[in-house]
Every structure is written in structure tokens, then in C-alpha cells.
C-alpha positions as CSV (number, residue, x, y, z in Angstrom):
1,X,-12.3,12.0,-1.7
2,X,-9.1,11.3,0.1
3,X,-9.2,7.5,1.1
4,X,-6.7,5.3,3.2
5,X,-6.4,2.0,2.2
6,X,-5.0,-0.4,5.2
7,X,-4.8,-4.1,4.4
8,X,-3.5,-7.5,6.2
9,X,-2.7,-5.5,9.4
10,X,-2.7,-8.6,11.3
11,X,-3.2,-7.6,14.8
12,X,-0.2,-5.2,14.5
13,X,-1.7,-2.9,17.0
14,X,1.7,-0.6,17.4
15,X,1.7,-0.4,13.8
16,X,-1.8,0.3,13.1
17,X,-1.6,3.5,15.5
18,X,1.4,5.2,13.6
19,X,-1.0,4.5,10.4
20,X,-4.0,6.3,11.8
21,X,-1.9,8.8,13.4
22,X,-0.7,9.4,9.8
23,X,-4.3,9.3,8.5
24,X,-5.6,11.5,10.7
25,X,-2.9,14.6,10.7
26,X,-3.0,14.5,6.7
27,X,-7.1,14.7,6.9
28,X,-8.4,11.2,5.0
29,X,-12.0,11.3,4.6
30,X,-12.4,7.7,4.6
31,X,-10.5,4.6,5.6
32,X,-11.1,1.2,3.7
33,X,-9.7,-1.9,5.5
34,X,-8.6,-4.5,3.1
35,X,-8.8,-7.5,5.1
36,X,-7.0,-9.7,7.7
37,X,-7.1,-7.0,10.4
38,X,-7.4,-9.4,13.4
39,X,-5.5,-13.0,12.8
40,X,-2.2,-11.5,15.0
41,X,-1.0,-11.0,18.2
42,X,-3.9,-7.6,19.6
43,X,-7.0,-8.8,17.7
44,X,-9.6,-6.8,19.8
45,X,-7.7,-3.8,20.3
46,X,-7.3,-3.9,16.0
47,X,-10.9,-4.1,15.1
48,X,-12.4,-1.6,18.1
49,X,-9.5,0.6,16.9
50,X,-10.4,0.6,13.6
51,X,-14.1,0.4,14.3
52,X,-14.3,3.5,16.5
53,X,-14.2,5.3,13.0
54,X,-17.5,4.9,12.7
55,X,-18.7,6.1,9.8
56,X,-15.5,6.8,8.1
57,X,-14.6,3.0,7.7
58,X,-15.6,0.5,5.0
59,X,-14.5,-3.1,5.4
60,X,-13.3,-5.6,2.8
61,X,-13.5,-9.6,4.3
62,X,-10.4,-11.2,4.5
63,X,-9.6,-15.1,4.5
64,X,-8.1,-14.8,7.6
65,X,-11.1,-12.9,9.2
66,X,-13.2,-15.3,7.3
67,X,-11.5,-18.1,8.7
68,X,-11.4,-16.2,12.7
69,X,-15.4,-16.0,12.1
70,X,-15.1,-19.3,11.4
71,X,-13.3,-20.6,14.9
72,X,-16.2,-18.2,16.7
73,X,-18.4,-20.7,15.5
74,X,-16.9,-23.0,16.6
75,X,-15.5,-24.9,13.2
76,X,-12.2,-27.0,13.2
77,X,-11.0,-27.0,10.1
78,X,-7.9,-27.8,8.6
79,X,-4.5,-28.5,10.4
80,X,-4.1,-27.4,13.4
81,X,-0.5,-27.1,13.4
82,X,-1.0,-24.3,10.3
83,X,0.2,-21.1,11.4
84,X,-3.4,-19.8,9.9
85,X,-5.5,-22.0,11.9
86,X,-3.3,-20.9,15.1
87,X,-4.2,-17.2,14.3
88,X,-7.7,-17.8,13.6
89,X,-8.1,-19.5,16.9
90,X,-5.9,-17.6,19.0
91,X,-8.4,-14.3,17.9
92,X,-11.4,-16.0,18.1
93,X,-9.9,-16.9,22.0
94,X,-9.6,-12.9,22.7
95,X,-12.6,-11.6,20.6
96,X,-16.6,-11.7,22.3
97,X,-20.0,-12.4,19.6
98,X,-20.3,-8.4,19.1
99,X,-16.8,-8.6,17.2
100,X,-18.1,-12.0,15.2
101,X,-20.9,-10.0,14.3
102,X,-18.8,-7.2,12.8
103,X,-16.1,-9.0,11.3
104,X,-19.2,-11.4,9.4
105,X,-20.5,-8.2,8.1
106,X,-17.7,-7.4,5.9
107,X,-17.8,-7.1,2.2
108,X,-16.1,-9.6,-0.2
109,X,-15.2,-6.2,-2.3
110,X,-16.1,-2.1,-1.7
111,X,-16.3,0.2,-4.4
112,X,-15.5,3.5,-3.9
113,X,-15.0,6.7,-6.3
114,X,-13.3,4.3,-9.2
115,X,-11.6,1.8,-7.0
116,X,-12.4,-1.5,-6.7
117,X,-10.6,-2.6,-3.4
118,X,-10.6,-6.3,-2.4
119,X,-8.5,-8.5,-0.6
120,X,-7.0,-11.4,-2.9
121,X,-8.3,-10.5,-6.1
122,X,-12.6,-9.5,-6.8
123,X,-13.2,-12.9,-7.1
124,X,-11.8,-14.9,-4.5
125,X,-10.1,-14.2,-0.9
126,X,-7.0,-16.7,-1.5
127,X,-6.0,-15.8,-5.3
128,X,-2.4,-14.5,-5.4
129,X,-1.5,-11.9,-7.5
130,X,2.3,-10.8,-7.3
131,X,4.7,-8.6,-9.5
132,X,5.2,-11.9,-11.3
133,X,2.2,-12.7,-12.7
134,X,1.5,-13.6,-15.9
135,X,0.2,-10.6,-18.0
136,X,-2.9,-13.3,-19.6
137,X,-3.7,-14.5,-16.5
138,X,-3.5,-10.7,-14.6
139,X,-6.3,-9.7,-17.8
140,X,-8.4,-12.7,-16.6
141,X,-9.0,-11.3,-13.3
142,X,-9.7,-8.2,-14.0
143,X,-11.7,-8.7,-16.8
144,X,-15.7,-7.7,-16.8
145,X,-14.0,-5.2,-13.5
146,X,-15.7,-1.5,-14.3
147,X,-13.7,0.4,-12.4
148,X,-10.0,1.5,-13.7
149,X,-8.1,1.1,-10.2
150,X,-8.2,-2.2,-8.4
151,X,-6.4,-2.8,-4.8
152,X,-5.7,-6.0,-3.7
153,X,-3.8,-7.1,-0.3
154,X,-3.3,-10.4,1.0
155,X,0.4,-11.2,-0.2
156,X,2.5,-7.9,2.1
157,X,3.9,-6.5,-0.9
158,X,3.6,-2.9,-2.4
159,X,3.6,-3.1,-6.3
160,X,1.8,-1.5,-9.1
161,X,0.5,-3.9,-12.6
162,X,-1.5,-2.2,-15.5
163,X,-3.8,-5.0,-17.4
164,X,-4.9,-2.8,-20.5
165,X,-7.6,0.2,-19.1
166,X,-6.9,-1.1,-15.2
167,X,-4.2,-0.1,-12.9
168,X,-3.4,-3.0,-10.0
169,X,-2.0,-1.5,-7.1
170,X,-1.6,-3.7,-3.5
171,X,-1.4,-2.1,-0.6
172,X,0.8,-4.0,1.2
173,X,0.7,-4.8,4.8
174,X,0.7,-2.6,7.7
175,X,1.0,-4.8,10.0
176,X,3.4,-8.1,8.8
177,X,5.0,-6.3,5.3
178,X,7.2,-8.8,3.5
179,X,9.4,-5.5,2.3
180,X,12.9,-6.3,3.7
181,X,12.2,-3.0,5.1
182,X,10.6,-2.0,8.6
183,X,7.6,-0.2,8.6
184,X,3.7,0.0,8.1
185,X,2.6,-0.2,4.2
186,X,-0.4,1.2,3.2
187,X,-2.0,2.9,0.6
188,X,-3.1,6.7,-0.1
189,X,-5.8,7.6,-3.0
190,X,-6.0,11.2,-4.2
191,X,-7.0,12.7,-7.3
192,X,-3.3,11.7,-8.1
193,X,-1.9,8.9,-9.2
194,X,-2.1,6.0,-6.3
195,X,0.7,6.5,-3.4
196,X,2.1,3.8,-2.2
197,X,3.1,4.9,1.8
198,X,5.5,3.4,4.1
199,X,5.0,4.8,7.9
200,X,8.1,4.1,10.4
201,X,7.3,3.6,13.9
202,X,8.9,2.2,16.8
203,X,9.4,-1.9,15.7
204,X,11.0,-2.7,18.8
205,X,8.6,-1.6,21.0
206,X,6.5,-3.1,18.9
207,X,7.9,-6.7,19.0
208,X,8.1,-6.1,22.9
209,X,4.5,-5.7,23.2
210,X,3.5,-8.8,20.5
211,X,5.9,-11.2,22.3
212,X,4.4,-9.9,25.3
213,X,0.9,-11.1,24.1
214,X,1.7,-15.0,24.4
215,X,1.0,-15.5,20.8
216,X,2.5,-18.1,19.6
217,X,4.1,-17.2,16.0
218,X,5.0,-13.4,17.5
219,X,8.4,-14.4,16.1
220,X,7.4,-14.4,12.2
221,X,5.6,-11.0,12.6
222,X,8.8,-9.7,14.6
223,X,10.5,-11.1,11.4
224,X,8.5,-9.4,9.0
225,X,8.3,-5.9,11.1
226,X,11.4,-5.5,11.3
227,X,12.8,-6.1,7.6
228,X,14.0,-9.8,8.3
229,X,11.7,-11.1,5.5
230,X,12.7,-9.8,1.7
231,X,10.9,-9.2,-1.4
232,X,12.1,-11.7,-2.9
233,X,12.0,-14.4,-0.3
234,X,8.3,-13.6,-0.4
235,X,8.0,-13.6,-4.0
236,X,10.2,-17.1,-4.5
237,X,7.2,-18.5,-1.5
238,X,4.6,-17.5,-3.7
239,X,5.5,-18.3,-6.7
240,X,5.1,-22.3,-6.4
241,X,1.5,-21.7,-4.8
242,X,-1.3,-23.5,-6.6
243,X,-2.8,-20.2,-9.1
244,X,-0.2,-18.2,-8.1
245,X,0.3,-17.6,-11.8
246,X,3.8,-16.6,-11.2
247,X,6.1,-16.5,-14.2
């Protein structure tokens, strides 16, 4: 089975489309969403995009679609000047109960021929795991995981880890990479080994159409769409996070 793997799209709409254009011509049988598809500037126009696969779509739950499900029902939690909070309520403004009921529904992990795909790491939403991670703590994670190929999102970078029998691969971000490059990161599983992709589509028209939205931090996603945010500024903001393991 040919599977897509599309994390942390972040209402990206622009970029999701050159993804699924992509998808689509090469013939995927199946696209798995790794979480954080609507906290962005075109949340509804994300998820019906993505849900309109129907059948070919399994979803993995994000904390940021955890936390939008969260401002549908009406919690207020946390600071409300965090620029996750203000994504969380600025999709639950644009997004009706039949979209709460789907994004509820997703699936803390989905395995699938071998893979384990999940957002942070199997066991948690948040935990950040970056090309810097301790090799000990990396074998923690995966440890009592059957499956030989885990793909995690959640921090916008591409990278590949081995911990003993398992490959770690993230899939990057399509829609708000932290690459110092422009363009839509994804991930393509074949019977090959795992290819990481990088689509180019138009970022300026792009960052037209999400400043064009009202939402309030357009500016960082512009940022990051457009190549403005490195590797390794991401990687030095990680690294001090509480579990970031970072060495």
C-alpha cells in the first residue's frame, strides 16, 4: 500500500492543495493525517478538504485539534494571550458541531501496514522528539512499540532516528515547516525506504490569502512558509522545552 502521511498542516489551505494534488497524480491509496490540521488561518476548508477522502483517510488527534475540540465546548483554558489558545479559538469560531464531531473522533495513534503513525510520540500528543534527542531516552519511547517504522509530527521538521529494530521518521509540516526552506513537507511510504517529500507551491499567494483571513498570527505561518524560520532556530526553541530530551 502506497500511503501519504500529512501532519501539522495548520490550516495551510494553499499548501494542502499542492500536497493532494501531488497525492493524487502519483496514485496514494491512502492518506493518514498526523494531526493539527485545523489550528491556522482556513480551518474548515482543511478538514472538509481532507475529509471529502472519504474512505481513503485515517486521522491521528493532534494537541492542537485536541485543544480546538476543546474551545467548541466551550473550555477556557490556559493563557489567552498563547498563540495556541488564539488558534484553538479562532477555529472553533469558523468550524459548526458536525466538524467537533469529526475532529473528536480521531485516534491518539493509526497503525497501518508496519507503521505506527502518531503525532508527538505513541504516548502522548505534546512529547518532543527532535534530531537531538538523547539515544536512551529515543529507546524509552519506542520501547514495547511492535511495529518497525514510527511517524511522529508535531515539531515541523523532516528527520530520520533508528532506536535499535525501529526507524523514527517525522513528517514534517505541510503547512507551517520549520525548514528554512519554502514548501509543503510530507511524507511518502512505499515498499521502499520512507521518503521524505518537499512540494513547492505558490507561498506568496499563499500568505496573500492567510493574511487575508484576519487571523491574527498569519505573520508566523508566512514566516515559516516562506523559509524565514531555520532548522536550527527551531531546534535551539526546542531544545530547553520541559522532556524535550535534547542533547
Amino acid at each position: 500500500m502506497r500511503i501519504a502521511v500529512l501532519s501539522d498542516v495548520h490550516g495551510n489551505l494553499t499548501a494542502l492543495e499542492a500536497v493532494l494534488g501531488e497525492v493524487a497524480e502519483e496514485g496514494f491509496d491512502l492518506v493518514v493525517s498526523g494531526g493539527d490540521v485545523v489550528a491556522g488561518p482556513m480551518p474548515r476548508e482543511c478538514l472538509e478538504l481532507l475529509a471529502g477522502l472519504g474512505e481513503r483517510i485515517r486521522w491521528v488527534m493532534g494537541n492542537a485539534d485536541r485543544e480546538v475540540v476543546a474551545a467548541l465546548d466551550g473550555a477556557r483554558s490556559g493563557d489567552p494571550g498563547d498563540p495556541a489558545q488564539r488558534a484553538a479559538h479562532f477555529a472553533a469560531a469558523r468550524l459548526d458541531r458536525s466538524h467537533r464531531d469529526l475532529l473528536a473522533s480521531f485516534a491518539p495513534t493509526v497503525a497501518v501496514d508496519d507503521v505506527l503513525v502518531c503525532h508527538g510520540t505513541p504516548r502522548s500528543d505534546v512529547e518532543i522528539v527532535t534530531p537531538r534527542i538523547d539515544p536512551g531516552r529515543l529507546a524509552e519511547i519506542v520501547d514495547g512499540v511492535s511495529e518497525p517504522v514510527v511517524v511522529g509530527g508535531h515539531v515541523h521538521l523532516q528527520f530520520l532516528q533508528r532506536s535499535g529494530a525501529v526507524q523514527w521518521v517525522n513528517a514534517g509540516s505541510v503547512g507551517m515547516p520549520y525548514e528554512g526552506a519554502p514548501g509543503a513537507y510530507w511524507l511518502a511510504l512505499t515498499s521502499e525506504a520512507p521518503d521524505l517529500r518537499r512540494t513547492l507551491y505558490d507561498t506568496d499567494a499563499a500568505a496573500t490569502a492567510i493574511r487575508a483571513t484576519g487571523y491574527v498570527d498569519a505573520e508566523d505561518v508566512v514566516a515559516a512558509i516562506t523559509g524565514a524560520v531555520s532548522r536550527e532556530e527551531a531546534l535551539d526553541a526546542f531544545s530547553p522545552l520541559p522532556g524535550a530530551g535534547a542533547g
